[in-house]
PDB file with one MODEL, atoms N, CA, C and O in Angstrom:
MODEL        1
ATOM      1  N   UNK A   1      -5.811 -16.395   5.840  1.00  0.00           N
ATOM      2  CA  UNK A   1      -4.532 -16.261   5.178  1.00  0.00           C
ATOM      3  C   UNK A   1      -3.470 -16.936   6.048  1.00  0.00           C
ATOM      4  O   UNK A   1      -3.509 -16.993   7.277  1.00  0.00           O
ATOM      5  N   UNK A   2      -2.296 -17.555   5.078  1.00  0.00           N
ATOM      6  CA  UNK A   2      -1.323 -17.951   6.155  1.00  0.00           C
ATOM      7  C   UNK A   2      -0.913 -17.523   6.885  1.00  0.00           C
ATOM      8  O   UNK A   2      -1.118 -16.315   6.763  1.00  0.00           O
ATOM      9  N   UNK A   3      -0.018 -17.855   8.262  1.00  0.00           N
ATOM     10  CA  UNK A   3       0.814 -17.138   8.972  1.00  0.00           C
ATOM     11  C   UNK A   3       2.322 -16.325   8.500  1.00  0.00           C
ATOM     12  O   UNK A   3       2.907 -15.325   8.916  1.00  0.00           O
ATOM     13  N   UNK A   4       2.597 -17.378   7.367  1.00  0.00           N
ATOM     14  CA  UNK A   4       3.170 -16.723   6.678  1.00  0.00           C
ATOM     15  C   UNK A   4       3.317 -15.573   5.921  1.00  0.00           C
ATOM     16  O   UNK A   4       4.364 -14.936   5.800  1.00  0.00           O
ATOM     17  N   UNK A   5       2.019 -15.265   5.305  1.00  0.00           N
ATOM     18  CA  UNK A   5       1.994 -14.392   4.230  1.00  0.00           C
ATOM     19  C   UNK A   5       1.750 -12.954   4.880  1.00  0.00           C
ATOM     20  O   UNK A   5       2.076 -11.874   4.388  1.00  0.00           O
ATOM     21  N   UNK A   6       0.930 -13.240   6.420  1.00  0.00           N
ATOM     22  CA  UNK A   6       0.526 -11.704   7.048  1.00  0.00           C
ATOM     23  C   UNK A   6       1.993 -11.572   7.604  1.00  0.00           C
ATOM     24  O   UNK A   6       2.221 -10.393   7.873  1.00  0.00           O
ATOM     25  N   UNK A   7       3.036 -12.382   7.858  1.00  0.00           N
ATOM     26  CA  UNK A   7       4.275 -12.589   8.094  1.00  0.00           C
ATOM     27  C   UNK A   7       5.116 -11.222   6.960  1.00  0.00           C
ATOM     28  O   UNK A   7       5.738 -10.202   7.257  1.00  0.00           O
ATOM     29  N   UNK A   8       4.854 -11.654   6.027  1.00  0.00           N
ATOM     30  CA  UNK A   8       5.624 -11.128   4.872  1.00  0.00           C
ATOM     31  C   UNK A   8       4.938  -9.832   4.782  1.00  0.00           C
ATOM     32  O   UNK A   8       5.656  -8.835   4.698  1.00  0.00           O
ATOM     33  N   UNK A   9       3.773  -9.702   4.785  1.00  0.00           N
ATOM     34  CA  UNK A   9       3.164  -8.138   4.306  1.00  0.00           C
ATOM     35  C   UNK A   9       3.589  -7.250   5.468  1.00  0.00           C
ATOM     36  O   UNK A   9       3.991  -6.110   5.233  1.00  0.00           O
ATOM     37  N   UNK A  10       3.520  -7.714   6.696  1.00  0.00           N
ATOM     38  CA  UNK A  10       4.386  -7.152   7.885  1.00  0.00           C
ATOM     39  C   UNK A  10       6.244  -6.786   7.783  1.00  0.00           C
ATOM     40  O   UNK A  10       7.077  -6.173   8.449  1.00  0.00           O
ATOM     41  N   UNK A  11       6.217  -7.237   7.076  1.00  0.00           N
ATOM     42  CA  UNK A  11       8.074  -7.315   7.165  1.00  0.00           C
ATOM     43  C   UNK A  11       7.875  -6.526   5.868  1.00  0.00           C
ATOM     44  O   UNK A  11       8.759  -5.670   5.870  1.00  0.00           O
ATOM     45  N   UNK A  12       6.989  -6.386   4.547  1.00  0.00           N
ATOM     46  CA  UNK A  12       7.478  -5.175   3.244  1.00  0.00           C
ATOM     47  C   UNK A  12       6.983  -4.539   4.102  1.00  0.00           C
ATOM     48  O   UNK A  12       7.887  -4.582   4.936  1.00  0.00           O
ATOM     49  N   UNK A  13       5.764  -3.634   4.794  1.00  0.00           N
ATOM     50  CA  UNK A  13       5.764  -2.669   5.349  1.00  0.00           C
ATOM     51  C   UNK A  13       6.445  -2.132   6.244  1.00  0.00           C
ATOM     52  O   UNK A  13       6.326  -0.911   6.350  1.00  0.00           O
ATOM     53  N   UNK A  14       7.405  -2.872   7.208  1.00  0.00           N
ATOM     54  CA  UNK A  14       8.082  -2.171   7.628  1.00  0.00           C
ATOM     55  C   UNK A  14       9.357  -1.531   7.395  1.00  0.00           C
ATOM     56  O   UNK A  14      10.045  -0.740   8.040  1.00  0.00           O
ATOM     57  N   UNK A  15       9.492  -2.247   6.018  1.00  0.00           N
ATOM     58  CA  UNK A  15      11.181  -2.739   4.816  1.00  0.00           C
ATOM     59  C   UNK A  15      10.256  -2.232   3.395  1.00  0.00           C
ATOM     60  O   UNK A  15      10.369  -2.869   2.348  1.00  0.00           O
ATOM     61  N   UNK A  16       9.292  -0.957   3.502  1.00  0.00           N
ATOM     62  CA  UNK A  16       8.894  -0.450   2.135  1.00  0.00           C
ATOM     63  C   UNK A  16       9.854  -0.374   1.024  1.00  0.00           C
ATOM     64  O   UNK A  16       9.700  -1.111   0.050  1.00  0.00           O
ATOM     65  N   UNK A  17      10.934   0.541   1.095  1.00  0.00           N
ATOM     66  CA  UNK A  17      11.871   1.101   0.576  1.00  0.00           C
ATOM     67  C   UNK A  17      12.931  -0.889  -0.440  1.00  0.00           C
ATOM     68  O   UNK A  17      12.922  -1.163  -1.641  1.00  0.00           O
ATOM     69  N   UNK A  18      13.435  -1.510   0.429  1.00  0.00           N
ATOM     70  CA  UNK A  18      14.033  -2.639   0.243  1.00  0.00           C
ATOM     71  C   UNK A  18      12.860  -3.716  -0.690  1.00  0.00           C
ATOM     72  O   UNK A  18      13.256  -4.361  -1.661  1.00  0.00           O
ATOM     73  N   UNK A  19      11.201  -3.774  -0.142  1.00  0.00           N
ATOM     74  CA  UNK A  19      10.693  -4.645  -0.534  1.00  0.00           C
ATOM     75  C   UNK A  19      10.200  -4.181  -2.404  1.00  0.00           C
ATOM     76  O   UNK A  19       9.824  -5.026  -3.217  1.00  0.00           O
ATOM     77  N   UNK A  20      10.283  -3.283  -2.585  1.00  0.00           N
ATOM     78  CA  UNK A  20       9.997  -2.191  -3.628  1.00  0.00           C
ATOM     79  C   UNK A  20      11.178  -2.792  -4.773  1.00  0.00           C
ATOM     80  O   UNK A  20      11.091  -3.426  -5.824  1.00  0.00           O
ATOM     81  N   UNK A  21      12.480  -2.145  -3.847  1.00  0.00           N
ATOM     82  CA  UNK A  21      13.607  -2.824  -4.757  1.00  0.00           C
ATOM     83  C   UNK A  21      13.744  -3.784  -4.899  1.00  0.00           C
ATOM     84  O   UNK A  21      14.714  -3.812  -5.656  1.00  0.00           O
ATOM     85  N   UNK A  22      13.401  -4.944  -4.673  1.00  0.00           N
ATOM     86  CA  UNK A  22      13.252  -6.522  -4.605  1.00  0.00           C
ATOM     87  C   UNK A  22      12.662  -6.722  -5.741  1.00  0.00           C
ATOM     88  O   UNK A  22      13.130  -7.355  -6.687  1.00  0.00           O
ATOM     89  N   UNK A  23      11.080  -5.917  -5.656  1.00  0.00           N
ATOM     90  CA  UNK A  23      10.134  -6.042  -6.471  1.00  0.00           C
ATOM     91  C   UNK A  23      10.569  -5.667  -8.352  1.00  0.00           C
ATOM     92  O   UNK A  23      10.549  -6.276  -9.422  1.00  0.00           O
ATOM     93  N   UNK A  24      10.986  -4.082  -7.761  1.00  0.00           N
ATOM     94  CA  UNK A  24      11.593  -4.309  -8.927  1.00  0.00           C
ATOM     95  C   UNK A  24      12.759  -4.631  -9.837  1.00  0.00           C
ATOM     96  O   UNK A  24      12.787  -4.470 -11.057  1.00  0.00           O
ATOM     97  N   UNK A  25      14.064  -5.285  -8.779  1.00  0.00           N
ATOM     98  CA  UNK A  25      14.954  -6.599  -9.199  1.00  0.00           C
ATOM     99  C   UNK A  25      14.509  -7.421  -9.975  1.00  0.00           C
ATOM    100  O   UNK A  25      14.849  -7.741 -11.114  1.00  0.00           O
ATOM    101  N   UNK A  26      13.510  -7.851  -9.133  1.00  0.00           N
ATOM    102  CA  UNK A  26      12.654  -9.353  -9.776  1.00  0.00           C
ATOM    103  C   UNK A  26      11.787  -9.298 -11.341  1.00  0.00           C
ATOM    104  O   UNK A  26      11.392 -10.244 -12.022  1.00  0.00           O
ATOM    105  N   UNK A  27      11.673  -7.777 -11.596  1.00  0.00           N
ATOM    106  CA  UNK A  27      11.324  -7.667 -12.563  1.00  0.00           C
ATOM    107  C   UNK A  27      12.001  -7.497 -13.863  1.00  0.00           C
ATOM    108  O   UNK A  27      11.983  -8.016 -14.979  1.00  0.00           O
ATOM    109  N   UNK A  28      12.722  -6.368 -13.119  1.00  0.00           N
ATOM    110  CA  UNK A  28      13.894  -6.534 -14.323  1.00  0.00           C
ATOM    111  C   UNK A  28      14.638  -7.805 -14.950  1.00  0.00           C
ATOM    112  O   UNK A  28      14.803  -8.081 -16.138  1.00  0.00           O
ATOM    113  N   UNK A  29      15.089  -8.590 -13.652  1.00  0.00           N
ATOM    114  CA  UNK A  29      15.582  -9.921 -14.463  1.00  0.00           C
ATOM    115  C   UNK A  29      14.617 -10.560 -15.006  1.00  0.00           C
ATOM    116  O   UNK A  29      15.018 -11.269 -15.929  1.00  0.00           O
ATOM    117  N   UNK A  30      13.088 -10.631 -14.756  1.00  0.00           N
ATOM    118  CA  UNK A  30      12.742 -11.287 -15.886  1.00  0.00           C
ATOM    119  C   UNK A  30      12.478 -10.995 -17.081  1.00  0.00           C
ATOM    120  O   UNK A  30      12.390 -11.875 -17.938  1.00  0.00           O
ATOM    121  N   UNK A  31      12.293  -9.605 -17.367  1.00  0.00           N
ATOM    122  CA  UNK A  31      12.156  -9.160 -18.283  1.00  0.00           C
ATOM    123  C   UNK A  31      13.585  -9.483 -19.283  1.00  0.00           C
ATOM    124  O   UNK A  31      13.626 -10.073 -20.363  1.00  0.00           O
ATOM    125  N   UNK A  32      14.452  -9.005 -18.671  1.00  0.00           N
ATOM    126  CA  UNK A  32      15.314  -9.609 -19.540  1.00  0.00           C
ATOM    127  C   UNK A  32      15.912 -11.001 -20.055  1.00  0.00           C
ATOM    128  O   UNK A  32      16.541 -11.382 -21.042  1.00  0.00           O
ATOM    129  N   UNK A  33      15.413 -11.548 -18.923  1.00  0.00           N
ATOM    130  CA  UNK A  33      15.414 -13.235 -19.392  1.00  0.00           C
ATOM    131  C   UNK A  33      14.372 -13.412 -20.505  1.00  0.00           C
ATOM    132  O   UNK A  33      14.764 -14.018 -21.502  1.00  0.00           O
ATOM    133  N   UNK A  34      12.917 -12.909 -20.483  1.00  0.00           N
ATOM    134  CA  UNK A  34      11.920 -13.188 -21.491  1.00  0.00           C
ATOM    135  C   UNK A  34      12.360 -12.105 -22.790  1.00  0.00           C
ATOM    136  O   UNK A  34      11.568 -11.948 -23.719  1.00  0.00           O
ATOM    137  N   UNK A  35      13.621 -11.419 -22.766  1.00  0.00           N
ATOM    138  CA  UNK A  35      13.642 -10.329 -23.759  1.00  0.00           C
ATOM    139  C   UNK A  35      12.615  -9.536 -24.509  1.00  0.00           C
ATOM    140  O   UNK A  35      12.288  -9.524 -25.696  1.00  0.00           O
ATOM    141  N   UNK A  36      12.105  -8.717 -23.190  1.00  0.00           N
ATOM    142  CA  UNK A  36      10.972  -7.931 -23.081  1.00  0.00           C
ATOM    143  C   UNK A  36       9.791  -8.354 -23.680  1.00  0.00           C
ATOM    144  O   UNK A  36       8.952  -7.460 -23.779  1.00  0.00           O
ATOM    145  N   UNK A  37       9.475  -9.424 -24.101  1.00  0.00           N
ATOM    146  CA  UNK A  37       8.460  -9.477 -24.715  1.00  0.00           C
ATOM    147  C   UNK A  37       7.494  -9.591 -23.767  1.00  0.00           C
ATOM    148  O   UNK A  37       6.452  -9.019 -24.088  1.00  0.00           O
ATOM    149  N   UNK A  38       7.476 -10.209 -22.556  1.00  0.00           N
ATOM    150  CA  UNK A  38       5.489  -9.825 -21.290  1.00  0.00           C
ATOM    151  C   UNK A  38       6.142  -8.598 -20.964  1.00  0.00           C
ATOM    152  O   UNK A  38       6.375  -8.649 -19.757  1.00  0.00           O
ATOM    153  N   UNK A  39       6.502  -7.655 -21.381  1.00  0.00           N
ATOM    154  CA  UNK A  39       6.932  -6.251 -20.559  1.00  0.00           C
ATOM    155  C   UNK A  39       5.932  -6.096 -19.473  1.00  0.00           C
ATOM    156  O   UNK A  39       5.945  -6.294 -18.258  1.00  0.00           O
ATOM    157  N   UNK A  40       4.739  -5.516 -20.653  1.00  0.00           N
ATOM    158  CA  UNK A  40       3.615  -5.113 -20.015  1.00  0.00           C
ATOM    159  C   UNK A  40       3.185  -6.160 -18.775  1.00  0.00           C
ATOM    160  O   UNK A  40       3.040  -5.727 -17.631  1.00  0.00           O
ATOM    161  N   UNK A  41       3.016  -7.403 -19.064  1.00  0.00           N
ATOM    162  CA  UNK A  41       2.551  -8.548 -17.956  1.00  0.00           C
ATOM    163  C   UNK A  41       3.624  -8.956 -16.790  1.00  0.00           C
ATOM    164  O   UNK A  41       3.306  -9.734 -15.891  1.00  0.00           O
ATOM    165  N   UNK A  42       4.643  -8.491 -16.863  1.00  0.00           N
ATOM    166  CA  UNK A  42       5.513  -8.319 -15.224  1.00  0.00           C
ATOM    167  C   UNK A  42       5.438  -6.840 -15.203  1.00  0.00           C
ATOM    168  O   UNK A  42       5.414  -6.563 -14.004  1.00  0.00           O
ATOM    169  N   UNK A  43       5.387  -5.720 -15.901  1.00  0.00           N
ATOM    170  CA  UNK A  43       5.005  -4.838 -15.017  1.00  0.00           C
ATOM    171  C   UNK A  43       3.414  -4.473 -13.977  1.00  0.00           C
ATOM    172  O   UNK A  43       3.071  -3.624 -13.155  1.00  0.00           O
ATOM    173  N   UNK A  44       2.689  -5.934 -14.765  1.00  0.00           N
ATOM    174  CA  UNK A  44       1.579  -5.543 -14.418  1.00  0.00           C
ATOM    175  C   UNK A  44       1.510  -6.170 -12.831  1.00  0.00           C
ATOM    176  O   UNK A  44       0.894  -5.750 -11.851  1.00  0.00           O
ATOM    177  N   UNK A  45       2.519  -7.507 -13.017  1.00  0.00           N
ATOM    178  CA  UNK A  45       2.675  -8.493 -11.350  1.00  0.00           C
ATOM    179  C   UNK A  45       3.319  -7.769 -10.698  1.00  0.00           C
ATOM    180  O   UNK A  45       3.169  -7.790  -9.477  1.00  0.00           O
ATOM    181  N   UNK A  46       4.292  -6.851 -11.329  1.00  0.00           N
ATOM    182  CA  UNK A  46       4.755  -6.331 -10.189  1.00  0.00           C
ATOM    183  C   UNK A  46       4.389  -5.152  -9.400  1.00  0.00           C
ATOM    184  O   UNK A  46       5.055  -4.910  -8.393  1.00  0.00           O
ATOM    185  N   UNK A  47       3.197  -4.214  -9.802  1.00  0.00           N
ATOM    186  CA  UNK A  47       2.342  -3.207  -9.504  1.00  0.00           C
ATOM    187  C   UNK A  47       1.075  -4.753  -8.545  1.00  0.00           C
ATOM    188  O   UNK A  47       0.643  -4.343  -7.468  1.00  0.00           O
ATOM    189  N   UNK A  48       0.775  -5.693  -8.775  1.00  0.00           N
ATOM    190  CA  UNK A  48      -0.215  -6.193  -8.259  1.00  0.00           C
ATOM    191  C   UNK A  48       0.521  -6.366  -6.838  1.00  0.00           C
ATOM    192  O   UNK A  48       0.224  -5.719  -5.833  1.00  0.00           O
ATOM    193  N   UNK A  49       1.941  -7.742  -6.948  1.00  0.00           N
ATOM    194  CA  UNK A  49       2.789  -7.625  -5.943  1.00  0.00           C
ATOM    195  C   UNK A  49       2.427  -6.508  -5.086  1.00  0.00           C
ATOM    196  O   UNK A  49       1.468  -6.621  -4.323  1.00  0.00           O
ATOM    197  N   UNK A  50       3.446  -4.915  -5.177  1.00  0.00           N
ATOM    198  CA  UNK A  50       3.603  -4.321  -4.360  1.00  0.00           C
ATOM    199  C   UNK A  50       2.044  -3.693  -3.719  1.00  0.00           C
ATOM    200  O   UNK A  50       1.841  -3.389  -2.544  1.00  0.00           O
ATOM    201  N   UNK A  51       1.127  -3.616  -4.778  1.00  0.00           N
ATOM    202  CA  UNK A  51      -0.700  -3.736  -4.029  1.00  0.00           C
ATOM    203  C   UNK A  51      -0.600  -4.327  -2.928  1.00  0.00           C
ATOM    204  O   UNK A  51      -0.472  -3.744  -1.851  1.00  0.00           O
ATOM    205  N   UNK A  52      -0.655  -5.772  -3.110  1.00  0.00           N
ATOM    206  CA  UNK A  52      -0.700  -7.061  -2.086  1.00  0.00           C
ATOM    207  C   UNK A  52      -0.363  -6.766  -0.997  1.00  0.00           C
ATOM    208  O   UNK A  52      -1.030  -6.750   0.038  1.00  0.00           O
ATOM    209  N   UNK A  53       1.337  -6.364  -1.275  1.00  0.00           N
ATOM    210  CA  UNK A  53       2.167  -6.115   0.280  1.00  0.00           C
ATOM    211  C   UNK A  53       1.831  -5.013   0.598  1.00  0.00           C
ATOM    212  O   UNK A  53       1.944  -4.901   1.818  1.00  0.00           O
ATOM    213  N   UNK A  54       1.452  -4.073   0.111  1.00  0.00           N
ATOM    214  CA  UNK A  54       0.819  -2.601   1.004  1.00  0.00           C
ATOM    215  C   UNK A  54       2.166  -1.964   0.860  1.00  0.00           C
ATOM    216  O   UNK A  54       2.661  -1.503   1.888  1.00  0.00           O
ATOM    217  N   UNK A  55       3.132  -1.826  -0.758  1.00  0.00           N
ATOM    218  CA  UNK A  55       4.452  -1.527  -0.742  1.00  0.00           C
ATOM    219  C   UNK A  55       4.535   0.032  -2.206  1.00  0.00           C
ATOM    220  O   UNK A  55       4.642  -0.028  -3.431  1.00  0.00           O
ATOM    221  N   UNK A  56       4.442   0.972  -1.442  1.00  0.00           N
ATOM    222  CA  UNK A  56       4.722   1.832  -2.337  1.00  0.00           C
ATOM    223  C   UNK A  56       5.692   1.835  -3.399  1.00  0.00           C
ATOM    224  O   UNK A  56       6.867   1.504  -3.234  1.00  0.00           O
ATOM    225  N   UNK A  57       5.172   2.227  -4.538  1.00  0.00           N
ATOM    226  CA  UNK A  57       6.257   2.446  -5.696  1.00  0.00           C
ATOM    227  C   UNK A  57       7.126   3.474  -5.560  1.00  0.00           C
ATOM    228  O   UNK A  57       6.802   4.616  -5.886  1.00  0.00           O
ATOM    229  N   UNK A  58       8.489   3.135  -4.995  1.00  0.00           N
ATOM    230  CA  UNK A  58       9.417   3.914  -4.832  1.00  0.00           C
ATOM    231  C   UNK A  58       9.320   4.957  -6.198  1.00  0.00           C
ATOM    232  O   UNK A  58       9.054   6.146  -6.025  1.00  0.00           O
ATOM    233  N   UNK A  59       9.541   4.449  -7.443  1.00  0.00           N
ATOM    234  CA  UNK A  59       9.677   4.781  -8.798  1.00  0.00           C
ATOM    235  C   UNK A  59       9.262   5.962  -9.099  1.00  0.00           C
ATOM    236  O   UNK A  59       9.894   6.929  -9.524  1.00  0.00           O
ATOM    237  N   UNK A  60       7.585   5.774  -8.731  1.00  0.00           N
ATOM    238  CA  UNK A  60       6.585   6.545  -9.057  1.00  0.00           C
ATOM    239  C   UNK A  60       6.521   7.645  -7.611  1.00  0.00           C
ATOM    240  O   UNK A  60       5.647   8.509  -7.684  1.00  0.00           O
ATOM    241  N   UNK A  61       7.067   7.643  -6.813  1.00  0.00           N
ATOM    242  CA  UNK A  61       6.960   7.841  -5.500  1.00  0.00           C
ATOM    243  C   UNK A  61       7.783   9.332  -5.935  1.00  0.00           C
ATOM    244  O   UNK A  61       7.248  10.440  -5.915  1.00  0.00           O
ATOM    245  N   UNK A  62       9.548   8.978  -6.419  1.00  0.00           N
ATOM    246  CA  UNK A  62      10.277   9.734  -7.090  1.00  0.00           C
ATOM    247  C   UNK A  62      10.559  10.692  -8.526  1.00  0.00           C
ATOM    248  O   UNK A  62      11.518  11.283  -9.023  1.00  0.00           O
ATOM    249  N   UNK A  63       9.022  10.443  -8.877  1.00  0.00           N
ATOM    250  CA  UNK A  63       8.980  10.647 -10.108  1.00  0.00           C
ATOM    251  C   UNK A  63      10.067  10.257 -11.183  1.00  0.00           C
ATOM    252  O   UNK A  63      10.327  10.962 -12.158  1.00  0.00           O
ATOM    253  N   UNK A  64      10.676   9.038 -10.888  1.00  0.00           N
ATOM    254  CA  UNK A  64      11.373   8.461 -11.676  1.00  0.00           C
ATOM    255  C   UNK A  64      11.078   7.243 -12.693  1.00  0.00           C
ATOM    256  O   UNK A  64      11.854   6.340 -13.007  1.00  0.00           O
ATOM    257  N   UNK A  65       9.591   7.483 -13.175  1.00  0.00           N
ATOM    258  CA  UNK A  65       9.234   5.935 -13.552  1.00  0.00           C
ATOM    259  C   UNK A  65      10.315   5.411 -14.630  1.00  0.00           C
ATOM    260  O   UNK A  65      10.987   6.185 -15.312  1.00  0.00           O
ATOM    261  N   UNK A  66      10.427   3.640 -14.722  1.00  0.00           N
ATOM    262  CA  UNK A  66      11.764   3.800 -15.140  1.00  0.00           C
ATOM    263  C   UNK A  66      10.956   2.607 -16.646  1.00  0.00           C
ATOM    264  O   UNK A  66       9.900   2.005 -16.449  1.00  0.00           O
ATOM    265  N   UNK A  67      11.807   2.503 -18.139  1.00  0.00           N
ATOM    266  CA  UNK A  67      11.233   1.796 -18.527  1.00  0.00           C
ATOM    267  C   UNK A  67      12.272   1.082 -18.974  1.00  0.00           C
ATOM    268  O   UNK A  67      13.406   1.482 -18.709  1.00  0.00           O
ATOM    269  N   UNK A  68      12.096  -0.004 -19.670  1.00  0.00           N
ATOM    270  CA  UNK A  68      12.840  -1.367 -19.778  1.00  0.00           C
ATOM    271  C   UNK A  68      13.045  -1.074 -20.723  1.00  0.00           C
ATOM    272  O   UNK A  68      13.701  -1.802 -21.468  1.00  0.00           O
TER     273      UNK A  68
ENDMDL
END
């Protein structure tokens, strides 16, 4: 793997909380740019995303799951 990328999974784990909200920033705007129609398929990148980085779902963490 790059140096980069163990770079990045190092920096969401230590920035869980921030990399989470990023994650799901990034989702929300696209969803609303695509006017919900991949709902399901960016919520699904963005559950893979935070997998990847080893980044808990704040959301679900709070029992706040939130929907679009």
């Amino acid at each position: 793997m790059p140096d980069f990328m163990d770079e990045a999974k190092k920096l969401a784990s230590e920035h869980s909380e921030q990399a989470d909200e990023g994650l799901d920033k990034a989702e929300e705007f696209a969803d609303q740019k695509t006017g919900g129609k991949y709902d399901s398929q960016l919520q699904s990148g963005e559950q893979q995303g935070e997998k990847y980085l080893g980044v808990e779902d704040q959301d679900k963490k709070d029992g706040n799951q939130q929907s679009s």
